[in-house]
N, C-alpha and C positions, 0 to 999 in steps of 0.2 A: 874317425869322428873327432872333431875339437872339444875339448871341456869347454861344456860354459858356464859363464860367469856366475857364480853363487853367492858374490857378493854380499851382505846386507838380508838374504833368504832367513829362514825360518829353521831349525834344526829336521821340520816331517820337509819341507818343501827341497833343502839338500840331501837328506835321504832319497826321495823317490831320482833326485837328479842323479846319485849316484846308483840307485838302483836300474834306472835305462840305460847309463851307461854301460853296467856291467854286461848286460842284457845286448847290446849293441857285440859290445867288445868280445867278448864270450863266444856267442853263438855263432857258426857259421852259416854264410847266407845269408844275415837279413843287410840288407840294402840300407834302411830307414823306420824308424819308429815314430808314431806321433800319439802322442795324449790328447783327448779329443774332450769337450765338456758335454753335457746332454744339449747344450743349444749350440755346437757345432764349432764350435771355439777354440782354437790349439792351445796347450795349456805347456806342454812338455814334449820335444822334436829332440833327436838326435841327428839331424839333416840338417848345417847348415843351407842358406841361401845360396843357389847356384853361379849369383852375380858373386856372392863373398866368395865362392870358392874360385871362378875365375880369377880373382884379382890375385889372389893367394895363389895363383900359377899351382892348382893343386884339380887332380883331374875330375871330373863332373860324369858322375855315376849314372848308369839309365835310371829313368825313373818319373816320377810324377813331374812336369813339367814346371819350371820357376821355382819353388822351394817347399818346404816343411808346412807350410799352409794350405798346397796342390793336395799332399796327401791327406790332411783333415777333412779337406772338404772330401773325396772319395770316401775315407771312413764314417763322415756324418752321412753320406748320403747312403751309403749300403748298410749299416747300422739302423736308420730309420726305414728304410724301404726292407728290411729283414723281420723289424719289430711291427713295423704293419701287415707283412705276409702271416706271422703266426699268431694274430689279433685273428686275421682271417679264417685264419685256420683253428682260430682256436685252441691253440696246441702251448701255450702258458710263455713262460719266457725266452727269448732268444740267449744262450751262453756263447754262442761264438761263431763265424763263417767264414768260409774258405774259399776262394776263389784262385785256380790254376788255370796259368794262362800260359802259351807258348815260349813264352822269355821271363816268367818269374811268376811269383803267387803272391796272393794277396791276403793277409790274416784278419779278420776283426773280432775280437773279446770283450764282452762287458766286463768296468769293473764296480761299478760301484753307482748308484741314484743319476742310471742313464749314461754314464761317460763311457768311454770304449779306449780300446788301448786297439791301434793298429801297426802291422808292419808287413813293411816288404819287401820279400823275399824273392834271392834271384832262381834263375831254371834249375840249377844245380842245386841245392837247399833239400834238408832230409825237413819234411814238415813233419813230421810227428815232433821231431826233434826241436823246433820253432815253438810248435803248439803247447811243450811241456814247459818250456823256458818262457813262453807267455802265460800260462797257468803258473807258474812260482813267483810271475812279477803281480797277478792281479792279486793273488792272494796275501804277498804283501804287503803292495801297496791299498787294498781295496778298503781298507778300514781307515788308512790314515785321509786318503782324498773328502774330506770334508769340504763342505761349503767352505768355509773359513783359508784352507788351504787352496782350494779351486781361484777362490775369489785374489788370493795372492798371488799366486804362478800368472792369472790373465796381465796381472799388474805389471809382472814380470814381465812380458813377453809387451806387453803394449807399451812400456818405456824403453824396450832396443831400439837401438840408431834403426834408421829405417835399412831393408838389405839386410838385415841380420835375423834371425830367426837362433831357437836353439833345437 
């Protein structure tokens, strides 16, 4: 994973950036992490851009196709179709889903007024082991992600040169 840039950030908005990184670096198996807002918005990605990693002659992981965006949108989309299933069902809130799939798995966790923290993990990956290490990043990040910081990180992420994601 590349550090990015925390430049000019916020002392909660650097914390949570080094909290995915550890989170990244740490765990074996996850592939990719993306921070997702409740309106489906990447907020915080450890996945550069696949075009930036080409260029950087650095090799390009399986995974969500095109970059750190690919995977938000799969996180918003199974995050809301999981919280309309248990609307359905009745059954109160959605805390977290998992989806194994033949070449790797898929995590998604709420943290916080709708946002979801996703990753993914390759075939090899102990998921319990994924699940506890995104259970210690919701719990503490999920207090600091405020609107106020949400609204900072889109800032973030919407002034990167185009091709670059974090």
């Amino acid at each position: 994973m590349t550090t990015p840039s925390t430049y000019g950030l916020s002392s909660e908005a650097r914390n949570l950036h080094w909290l995915l990184t550890n989170l990244v670096e740490e765990v074996p198996g996850i592939q990719s992490v993306a921070v997702v807002s409740s309106d489906g918005l990447l907020l915080l990605s450890s996945d550069p851009s696949r075009t930036e990693a080409e260029r950087q002659n650095r090799p390009v992981t399986k995974g969500p196709r095109g970059s750190a965006a690919d995977l938000a949108t799969i996180v918003s989309g199974i995050g809301s179709l999981t919280v309309g299933a248990a609307k359905l069902m009745d059954s109160g809130s959605v805390k977290h889903t998992m989806v194994a799939m033949d070449e790797g798995s898929l995590f998604v966790m709420s943290i916080s007024d709708g946002s979801l923290l996703g990753v993914h993990g390759s075939a090899e990956c102990d998921m319990s082991v994924i699940a506890y290490h995104m259970a210690l990043f919701v719990g503490r990040a999920g207090h600091v992600l405020t609107p106020e910081l949400r609204s900072e990180l889109r800032k973030s992420m919407e002034s990167e040169p185009s091709g670059s994601s974090r």
